[in-house]
DSSP file (Angstrom, degrees, kcal/mol; ACC not computed):
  #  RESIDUE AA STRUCTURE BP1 BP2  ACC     N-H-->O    O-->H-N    N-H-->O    O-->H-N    TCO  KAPPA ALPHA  PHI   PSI    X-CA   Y-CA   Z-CA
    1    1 A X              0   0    0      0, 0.0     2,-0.3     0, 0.0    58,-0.2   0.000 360.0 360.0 360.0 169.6   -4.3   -3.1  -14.8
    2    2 A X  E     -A   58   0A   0     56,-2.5    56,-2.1    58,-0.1     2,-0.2  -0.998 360.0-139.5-131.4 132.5   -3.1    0.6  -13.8
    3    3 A X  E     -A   57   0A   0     -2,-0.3    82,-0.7    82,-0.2     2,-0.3  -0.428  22.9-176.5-127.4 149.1   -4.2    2.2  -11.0
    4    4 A X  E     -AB  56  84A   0     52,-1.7    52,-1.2    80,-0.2     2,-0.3  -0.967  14.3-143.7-146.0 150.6   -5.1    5.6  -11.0
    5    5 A X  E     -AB  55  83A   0     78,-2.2    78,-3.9    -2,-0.3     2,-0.3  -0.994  10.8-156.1-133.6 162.4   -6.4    8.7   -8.4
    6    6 A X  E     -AB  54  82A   0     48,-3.2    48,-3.1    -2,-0.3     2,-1.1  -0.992   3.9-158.1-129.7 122.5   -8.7   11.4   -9.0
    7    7 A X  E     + B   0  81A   0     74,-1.6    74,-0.7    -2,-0.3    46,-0.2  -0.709  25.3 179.0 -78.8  74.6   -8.9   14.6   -7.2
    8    8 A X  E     - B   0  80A   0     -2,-1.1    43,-2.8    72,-0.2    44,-0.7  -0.167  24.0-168.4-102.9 175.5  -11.9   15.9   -7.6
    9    9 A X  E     - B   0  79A   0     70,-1.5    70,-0.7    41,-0.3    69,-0.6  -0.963  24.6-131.3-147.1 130.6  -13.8   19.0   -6.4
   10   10 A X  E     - B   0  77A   0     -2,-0.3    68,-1.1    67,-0.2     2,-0.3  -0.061  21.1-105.2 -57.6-175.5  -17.7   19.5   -6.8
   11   11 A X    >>  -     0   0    0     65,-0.5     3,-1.5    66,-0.2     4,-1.2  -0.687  26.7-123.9 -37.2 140.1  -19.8   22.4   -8.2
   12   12 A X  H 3> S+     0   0    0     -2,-0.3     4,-2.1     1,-0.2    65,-0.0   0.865 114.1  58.9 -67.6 -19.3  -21.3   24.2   -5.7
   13   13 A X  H 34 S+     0   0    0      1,-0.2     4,-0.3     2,-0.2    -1,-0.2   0.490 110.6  46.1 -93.3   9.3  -24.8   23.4   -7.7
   14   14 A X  H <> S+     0   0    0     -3,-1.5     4,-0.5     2,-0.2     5,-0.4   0.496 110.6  51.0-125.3  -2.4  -24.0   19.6   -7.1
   15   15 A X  H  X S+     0   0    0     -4,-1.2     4,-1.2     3,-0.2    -2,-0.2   0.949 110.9  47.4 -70.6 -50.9  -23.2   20.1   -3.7
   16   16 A X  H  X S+     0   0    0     -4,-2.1     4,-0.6     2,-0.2    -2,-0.2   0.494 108.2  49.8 -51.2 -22.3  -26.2   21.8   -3.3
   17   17 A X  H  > S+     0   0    0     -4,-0.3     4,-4.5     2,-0.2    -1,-0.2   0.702 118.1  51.5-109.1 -56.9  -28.7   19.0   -5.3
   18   18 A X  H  < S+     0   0    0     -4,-0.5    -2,-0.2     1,-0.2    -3,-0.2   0.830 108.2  45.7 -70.0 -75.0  -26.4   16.2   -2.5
   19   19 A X  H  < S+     0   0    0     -4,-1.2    -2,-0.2    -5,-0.4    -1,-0.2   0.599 116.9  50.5 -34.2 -59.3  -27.1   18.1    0.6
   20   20 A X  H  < S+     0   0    0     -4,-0.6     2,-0.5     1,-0.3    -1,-0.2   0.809 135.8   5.6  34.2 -73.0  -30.7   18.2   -0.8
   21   21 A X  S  < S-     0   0    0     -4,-4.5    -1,-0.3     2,-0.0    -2,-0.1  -0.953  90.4-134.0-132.5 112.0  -30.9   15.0   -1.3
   22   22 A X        -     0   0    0     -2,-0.5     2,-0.3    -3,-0.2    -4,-0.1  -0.503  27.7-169.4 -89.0 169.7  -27.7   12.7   -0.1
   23   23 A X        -     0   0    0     -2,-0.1     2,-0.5     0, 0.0    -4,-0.1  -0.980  36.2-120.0-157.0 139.7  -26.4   10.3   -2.4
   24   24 A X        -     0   0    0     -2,-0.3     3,-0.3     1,-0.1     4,-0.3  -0.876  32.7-178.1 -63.3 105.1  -23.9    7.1   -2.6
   25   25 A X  S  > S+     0   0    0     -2,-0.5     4,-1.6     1,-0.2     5,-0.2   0.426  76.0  70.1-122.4 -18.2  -21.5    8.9   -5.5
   26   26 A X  H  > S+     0   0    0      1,-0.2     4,-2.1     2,-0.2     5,-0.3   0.886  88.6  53.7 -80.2 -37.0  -19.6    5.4   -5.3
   27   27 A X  H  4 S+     0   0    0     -3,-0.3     4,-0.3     1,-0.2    -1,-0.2   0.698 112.3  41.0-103.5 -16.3  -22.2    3.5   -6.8
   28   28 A X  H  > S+     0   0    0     -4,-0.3     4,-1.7    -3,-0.2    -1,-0.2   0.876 120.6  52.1 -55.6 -48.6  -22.4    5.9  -10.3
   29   29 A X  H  X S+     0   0    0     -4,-1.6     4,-2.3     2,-0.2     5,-0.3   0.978 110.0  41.7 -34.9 -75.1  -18.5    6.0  -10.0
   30   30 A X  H  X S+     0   0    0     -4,-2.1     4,-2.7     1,-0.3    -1,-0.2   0.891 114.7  52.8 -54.8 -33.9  -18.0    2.2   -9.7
   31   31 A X  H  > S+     0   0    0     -5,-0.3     4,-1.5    -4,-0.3    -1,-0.3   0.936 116.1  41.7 -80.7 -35.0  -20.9    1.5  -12.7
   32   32 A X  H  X S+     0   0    0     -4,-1.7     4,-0.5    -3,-0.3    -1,-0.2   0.770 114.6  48.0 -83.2 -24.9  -18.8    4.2  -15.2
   33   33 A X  H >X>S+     0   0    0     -4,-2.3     3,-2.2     1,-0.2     4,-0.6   0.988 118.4  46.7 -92.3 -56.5  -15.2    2.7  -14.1
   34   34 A X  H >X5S+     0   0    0     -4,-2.7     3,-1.7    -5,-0.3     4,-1.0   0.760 105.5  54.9 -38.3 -53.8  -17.0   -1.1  -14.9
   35   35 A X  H 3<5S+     0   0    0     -4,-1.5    -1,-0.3     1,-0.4    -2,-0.2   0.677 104.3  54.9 -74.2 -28.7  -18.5   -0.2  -18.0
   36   36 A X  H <<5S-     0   0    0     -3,-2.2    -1,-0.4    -4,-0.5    -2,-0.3   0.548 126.3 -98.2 -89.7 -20.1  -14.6    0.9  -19.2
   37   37 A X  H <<5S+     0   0    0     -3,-1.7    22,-0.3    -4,-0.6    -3,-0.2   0.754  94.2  99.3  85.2  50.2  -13.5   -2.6  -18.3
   38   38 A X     << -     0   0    0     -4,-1.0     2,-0.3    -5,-0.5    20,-0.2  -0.514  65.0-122.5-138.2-145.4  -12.1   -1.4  -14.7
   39   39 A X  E     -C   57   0A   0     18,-1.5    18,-1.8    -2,-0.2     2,-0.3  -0.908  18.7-120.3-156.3 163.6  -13.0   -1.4  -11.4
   40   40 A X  E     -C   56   0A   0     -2,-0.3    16,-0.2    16,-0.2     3,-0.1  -0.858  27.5-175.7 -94.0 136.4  -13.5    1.6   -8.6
   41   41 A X        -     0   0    0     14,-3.2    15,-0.2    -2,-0.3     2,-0.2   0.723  68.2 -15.0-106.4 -41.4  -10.6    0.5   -5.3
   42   42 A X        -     0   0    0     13,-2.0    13,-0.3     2,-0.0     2,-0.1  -0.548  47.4-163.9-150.3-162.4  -12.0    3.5   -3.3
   43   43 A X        +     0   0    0     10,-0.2     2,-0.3    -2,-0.2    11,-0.2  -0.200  19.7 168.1 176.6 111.5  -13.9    6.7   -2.9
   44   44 A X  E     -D   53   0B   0      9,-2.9     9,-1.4    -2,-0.1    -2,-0.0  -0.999  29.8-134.1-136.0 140.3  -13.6    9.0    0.0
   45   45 A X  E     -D   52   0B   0     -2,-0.3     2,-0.3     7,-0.2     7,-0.3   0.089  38.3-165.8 -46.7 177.4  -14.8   12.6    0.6
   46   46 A X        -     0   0    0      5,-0.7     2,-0.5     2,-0.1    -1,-0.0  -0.908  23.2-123.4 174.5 147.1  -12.0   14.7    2.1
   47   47 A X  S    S+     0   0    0     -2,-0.3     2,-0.2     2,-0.0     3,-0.2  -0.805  76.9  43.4-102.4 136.4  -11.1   18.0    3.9
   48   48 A X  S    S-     0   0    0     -2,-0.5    -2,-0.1     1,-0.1     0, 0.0  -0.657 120.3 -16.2 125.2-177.3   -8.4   20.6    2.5
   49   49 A X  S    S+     0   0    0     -2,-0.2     2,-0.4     2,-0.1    -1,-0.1   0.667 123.8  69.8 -28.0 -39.7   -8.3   21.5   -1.5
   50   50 A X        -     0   0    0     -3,-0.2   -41,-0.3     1,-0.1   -42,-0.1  -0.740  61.6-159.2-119.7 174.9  -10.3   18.8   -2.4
   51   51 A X  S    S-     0   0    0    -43,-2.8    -5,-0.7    -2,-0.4   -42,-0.2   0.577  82.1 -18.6 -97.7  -5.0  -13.7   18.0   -1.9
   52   52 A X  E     -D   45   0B   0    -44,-0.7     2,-0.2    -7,-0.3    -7,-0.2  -0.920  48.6-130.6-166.6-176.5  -12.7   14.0   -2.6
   53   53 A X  E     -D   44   0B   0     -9,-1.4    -9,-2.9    -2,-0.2   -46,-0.3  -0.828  18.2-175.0-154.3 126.3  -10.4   11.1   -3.9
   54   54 A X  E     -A    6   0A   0    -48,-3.1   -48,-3.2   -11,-0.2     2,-0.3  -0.785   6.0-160.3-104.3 160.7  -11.2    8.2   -6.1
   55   55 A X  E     +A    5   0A   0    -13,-0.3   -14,-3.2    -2,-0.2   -13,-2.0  -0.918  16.0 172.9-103.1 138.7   -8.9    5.1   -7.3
   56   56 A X  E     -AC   4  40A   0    -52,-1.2   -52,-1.7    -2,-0.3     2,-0.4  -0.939  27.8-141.5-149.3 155.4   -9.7    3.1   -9.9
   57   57 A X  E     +AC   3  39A   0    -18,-1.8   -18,-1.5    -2,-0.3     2,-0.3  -0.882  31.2 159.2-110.0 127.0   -8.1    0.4  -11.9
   58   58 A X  E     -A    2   0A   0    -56,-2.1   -56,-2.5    -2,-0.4   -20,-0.1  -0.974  43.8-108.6-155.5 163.9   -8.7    0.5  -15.5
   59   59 A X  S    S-     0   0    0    -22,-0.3     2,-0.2    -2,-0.3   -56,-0.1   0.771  89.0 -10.7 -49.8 -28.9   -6.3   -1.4  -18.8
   60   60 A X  S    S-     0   0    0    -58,-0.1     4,-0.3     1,-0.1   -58,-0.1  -0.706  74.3 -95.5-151.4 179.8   -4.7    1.4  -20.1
   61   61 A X  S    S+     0   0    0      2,-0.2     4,-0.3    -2,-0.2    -1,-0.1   0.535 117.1  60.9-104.9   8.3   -4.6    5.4  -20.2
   62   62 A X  S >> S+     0   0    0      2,-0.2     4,-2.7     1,-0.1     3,-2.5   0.955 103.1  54.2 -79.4 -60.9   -6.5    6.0  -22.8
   63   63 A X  H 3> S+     0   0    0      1,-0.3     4,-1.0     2,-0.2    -2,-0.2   0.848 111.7  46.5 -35.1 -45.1   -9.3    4.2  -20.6
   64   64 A X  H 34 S+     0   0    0     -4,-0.3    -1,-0.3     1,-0.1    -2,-0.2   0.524 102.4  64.5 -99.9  27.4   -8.6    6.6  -17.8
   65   65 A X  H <> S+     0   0    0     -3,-2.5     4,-2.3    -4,-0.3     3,-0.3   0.512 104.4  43.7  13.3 -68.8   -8.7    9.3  -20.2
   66   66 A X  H  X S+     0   0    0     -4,-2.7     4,-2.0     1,-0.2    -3,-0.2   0.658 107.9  57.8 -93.8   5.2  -12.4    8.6  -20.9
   67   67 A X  H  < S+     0   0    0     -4,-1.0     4,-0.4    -5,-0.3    -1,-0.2   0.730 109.8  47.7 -51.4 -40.3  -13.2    8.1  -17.4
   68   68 A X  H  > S+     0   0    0     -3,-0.3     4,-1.4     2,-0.2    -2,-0.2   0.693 115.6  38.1 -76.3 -34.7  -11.9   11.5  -17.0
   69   69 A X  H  X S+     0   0    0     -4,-2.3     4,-3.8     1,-0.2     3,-0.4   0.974 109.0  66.1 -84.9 -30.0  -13.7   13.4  -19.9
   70   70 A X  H  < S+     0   0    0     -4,-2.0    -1,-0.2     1,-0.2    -2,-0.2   0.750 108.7  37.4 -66.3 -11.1  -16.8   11.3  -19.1
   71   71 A X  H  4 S+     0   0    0     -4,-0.4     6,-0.5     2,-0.2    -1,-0.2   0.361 115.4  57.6 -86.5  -9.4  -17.1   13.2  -15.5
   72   72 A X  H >< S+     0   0    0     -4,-1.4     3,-1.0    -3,-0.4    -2,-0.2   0.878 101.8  45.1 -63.1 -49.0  -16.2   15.8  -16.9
   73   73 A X  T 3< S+     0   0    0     -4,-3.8    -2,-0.2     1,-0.3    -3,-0.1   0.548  99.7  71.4 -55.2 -15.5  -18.8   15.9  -19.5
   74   74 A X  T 3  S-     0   0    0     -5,-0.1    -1,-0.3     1,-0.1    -2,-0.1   0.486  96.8-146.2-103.8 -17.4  -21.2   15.2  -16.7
   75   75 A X    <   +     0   0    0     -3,-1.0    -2,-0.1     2,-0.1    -3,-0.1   0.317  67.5 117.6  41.9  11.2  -20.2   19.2  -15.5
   76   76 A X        +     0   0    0     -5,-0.2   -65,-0.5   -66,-0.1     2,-0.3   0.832  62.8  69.5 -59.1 -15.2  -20.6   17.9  -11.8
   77   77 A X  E     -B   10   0A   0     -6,-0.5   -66,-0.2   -67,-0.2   -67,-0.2  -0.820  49.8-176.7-110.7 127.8  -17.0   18.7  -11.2
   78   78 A X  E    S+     0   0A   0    -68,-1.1     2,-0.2   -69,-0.6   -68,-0.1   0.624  88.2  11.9 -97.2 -26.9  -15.3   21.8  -11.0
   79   79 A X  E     +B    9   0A   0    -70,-0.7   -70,-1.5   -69,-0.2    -1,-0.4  -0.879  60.2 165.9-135.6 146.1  -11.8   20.2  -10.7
   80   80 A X  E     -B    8   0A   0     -2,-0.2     2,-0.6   -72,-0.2   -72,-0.2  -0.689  15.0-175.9-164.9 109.7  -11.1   16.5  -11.3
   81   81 A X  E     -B    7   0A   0    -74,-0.7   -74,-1.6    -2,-0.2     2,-0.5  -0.883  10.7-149.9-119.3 133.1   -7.3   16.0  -11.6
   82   82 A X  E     -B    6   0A   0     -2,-0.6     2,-0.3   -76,-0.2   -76,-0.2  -0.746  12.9-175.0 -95.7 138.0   -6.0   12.5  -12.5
   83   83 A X  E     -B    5   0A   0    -78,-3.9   -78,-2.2    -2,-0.5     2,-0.3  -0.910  22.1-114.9-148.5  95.9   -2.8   11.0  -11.5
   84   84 A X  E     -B    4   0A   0     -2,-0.3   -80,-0.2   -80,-0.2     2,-0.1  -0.156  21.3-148.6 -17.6  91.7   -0.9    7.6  -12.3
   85   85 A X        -     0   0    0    -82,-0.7     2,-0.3    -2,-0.3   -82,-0.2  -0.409  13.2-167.5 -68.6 147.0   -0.4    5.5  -10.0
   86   86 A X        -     0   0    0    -84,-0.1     5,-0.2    -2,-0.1   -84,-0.0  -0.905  21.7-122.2-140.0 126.3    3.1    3.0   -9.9
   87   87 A X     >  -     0   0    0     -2,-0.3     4,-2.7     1,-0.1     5,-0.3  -0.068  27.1-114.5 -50.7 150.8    3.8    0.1   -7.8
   88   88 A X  H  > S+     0   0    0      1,-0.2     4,-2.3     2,-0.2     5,-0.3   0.975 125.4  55.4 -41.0 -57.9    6.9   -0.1   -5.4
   89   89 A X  H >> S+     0   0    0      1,-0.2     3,-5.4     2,-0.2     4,-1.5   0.820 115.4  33.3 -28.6 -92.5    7.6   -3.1   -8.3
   90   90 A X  H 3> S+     0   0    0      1,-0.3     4,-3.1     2,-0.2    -1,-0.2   0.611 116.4  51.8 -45.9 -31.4    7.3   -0.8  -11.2
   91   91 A X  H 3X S+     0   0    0     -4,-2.7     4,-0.7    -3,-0.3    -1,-0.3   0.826 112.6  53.2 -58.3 -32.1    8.9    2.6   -9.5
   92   92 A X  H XX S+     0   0    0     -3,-5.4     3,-2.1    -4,-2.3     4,-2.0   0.978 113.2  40.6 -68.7 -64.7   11.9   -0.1   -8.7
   93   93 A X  H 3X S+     0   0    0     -4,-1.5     4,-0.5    -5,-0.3     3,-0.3   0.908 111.9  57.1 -60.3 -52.1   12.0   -1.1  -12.6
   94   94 A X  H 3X S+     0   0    0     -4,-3.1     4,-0.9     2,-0.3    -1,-0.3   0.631 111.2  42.9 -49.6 -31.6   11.6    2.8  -13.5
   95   95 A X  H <X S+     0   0    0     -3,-2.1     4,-2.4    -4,-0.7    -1,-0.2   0.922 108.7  55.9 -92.0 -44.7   14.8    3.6  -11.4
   96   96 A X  H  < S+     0   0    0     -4,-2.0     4,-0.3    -3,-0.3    -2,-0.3   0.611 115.7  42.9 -68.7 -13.1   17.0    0.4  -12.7
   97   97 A X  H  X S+     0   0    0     -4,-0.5     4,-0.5     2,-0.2    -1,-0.2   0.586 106.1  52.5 -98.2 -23.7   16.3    1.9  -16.3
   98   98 A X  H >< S+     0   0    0     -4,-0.9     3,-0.7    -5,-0.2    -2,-0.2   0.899 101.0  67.1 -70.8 -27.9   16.8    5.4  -15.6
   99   99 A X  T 3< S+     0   0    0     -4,-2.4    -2,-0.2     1,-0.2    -3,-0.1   0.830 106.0  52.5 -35.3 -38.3   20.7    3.7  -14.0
  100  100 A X  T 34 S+     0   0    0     -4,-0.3    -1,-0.2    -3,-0.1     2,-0.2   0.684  99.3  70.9 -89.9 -17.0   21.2    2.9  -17.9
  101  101 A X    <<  -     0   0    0     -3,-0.7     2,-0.4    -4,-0.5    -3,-0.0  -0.561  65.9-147.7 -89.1 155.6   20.6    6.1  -19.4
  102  102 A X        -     0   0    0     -2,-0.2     2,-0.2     2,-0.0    -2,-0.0  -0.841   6.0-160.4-125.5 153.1   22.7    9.3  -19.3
  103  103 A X        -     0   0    0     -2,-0.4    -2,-0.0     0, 0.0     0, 0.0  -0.852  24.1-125.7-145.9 103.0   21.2   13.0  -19.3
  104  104 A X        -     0   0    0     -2,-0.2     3,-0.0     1,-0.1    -2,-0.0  -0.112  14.4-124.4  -5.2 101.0   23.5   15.7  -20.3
  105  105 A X        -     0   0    0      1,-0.1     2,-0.5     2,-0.0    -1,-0.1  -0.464  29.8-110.8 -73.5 167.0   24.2   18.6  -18.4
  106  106 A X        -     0   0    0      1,-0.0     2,-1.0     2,-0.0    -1,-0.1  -0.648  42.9-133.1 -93.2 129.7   23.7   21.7  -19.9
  107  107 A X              0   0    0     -2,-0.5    -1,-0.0     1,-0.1    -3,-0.0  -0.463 360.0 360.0-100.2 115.3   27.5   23.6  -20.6
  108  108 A X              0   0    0     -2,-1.0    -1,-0.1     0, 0.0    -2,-0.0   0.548 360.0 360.0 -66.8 360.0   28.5   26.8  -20.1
């Protein structure tokens, strides 16, 4: 599975409806990520540009893809930026294959 974070930001009108009324956001999160054949690893609120962070585990990216567009669709979110995650492992394999390739400088 492939590990993902989300960077999210509320609406102010769904900030406004949880301050109203507070609410577990993990447990809609976790049911959407399951449904996709994943799991939710975390969810934390957070101070500075964004208003949270999720991780989630899902097969594929197409699968975090529709994770994405389905909170999106949902218009609670004002920002929600997604970002690949890669294990020490896989960043390690990613460096020994760039070792085999050449990239061209550009020539004056």
């Amino acid at each position: 599975m492939a590990t993902y974070m989300v960077q999210f930001t509320y609406t102010p009108e769904a900030w406004a409806t949880m301050i109203k009324k507070p609410q577990d956001r993990s447990i809609p999160s976790q049911e959407l990520v399951q449904s996709l054949g994943g799991r939710l690893l975390s969810l934390y609120y957070a101070l500075g540009a964004y208003d949270g962070i999720a991780l989630f585990e899902v097969p594929d990216d197409i699968t975090a893809s529709a994770v994405n567009l389905a909170v999106k669709a949902s218009g609670i979110m004002k920002v929600n930026e997604v970002t690949r995650l890669f294990t020490m492992n896989e960043g390690m394999e990613a460096m020994r294959k760039a070792g085999g390739g050449t990239f061209a400088l550009p020539t004056v």
